[in-house]
C-alpha positions as CSV (number, residue, x, y, z in Angstrom):
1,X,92.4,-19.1,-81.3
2,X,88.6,-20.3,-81.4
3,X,87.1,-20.4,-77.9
4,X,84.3,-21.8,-77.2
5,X,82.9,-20.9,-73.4
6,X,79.8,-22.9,-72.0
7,X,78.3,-21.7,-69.0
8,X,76.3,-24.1,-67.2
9,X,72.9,-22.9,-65.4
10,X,73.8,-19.2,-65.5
11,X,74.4,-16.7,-69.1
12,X,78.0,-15.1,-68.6
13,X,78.4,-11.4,-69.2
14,X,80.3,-9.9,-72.0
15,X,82.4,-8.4,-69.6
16,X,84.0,-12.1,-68.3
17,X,83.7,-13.1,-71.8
18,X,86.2,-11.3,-73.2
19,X,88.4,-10.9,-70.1
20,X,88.8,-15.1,-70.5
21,X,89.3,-14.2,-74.4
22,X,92.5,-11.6,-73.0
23,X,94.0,-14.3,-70.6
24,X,93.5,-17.3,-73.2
25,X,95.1,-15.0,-76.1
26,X,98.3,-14.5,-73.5
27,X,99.2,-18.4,-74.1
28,X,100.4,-18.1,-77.6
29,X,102.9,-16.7,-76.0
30,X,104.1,-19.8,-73.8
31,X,102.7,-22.3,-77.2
32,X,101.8,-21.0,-80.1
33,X,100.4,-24.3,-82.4
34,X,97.0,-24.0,-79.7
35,X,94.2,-24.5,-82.4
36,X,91.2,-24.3,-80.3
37,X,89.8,-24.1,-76.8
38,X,86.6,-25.2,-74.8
39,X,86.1,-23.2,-71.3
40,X,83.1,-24.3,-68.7
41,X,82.0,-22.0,-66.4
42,X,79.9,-23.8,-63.1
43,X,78.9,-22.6,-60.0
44,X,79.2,-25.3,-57.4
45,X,76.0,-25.1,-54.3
46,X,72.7,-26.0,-54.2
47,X,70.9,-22.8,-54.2
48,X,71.3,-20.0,-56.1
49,X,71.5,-18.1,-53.0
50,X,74.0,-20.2,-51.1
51,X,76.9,-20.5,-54.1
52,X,80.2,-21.2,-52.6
53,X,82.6,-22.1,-55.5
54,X,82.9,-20.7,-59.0
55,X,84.8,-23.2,-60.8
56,X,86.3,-22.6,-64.0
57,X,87.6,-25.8,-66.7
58,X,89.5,-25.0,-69.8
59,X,90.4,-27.7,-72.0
60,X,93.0,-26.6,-74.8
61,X,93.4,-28.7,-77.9
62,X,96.4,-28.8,-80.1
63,X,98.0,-30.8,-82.6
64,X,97.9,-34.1,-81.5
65,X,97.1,-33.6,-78.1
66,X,95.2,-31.8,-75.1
67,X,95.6,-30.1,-72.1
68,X,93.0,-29.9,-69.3
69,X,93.1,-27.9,-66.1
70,X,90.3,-27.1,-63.7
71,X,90.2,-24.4,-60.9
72,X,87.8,-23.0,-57.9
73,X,87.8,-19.7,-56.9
74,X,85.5,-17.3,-55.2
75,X,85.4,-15.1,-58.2
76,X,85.4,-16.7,-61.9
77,X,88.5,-13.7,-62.3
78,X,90.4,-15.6,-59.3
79,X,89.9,-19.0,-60.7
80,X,90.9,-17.6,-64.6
81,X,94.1,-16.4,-63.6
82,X,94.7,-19.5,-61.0
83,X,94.0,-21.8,-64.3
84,X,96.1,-19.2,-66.4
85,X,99.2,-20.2,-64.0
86,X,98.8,-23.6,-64.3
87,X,98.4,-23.8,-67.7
88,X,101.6,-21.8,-68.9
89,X,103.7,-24.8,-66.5
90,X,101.9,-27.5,-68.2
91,X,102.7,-25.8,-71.7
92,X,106.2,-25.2,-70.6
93,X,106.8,-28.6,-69.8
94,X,105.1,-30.4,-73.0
95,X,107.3,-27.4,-75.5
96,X,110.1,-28.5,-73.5
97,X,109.4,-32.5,-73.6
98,X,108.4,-31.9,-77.4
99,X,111.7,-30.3,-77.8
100,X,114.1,-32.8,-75.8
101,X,112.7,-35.5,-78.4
102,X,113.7,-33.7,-81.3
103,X,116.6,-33.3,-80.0
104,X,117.6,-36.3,-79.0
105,X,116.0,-37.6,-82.5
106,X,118.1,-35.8,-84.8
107,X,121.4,-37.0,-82.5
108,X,120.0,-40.4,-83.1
109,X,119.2,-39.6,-87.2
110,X,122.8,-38.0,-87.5
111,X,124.7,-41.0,-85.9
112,X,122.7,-43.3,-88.0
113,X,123.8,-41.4,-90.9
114,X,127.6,-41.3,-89.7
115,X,127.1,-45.2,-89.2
116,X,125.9,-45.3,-92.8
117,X,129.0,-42.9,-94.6
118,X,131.4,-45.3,-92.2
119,X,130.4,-48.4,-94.0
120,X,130.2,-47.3,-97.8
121,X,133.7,-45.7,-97.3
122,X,135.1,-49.3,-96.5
C-alpha cells in the first residue's frame, strides 16, 4: 500500500514513520483491495511550547470508495493505534455490507433465472 504521510508545521522522524507504515500494513488483514493511503500528522496549541493534542487523520482510499477517521492523543503512538481500532470496525462493517449485497444479489440473479427456465418450459 502507498502511504503518503504529511506532517503539518513539524518534520516527523523516521522512527513514527515507519511505526504508522507497521500499523497501516496490519489492515490488509481486516481489507485487503486498500490501494492507497494519505495520513496528517498536527499538533493542536498555539505555542510550540504549550502543545496539548497530537492529532492524527488517516484517509484510506479503495476501489470505489473511502474511509476517513481522525484521532487525538497525547502521543502520535496513542492516537495511531486509537485510529487503528476504529478503522478495522469501519472496514469490518463496509466487507460485511459489501458482502450482504452480493449475497442478496446473486439470490435475486438466481430467482430471476428460475423465473426465466419456468416460462420457456411452458
Amino acid at each position: 500500500m502507498r502511504i503518503q504521510v504529511h506532517s503539518v508545521h513539524f518534520t516527523a522522524d523516521q522512527k513514527l514513520l515507519d511505526f504508522i507504515q507497521k500499523k497501516l500494513d496490519k489492515l490488509h488483514t481486516f481489507y485487503d483491495r486498500i490501494t492507497s493511503a494519505e495520513v496528517y500528522l498536527r499538533l493542536e496549541g498555539n505555542d510550540s511550547n504549550k502543545i496539548k493534542q497530537k492529532i492524527f487523520e488517516v484517509k484510506l482510499f479503495l476501489p470505489g470508495d473511502s474511509v476517513f477517521v481522525r484521532e487525538h492523543g497525547r502521543t502520535f503512538e496513542e492516537a495511531v493505534d486509537m485510529v487503528i481500532d476504529t478503522m478495522k470496525t469501519k472496514l469490518t462493517r463496509l466487507k460485511d455490507k459489501q458482502r450482504n449485497i452480493s449475497v442478496r444479489e446473486i439470490k435475486e440473479s438466481r430467482q430471476l433465472v428460475e423465473l426465466v427456465n419456468e416460462d420457456t418450459e411452458l
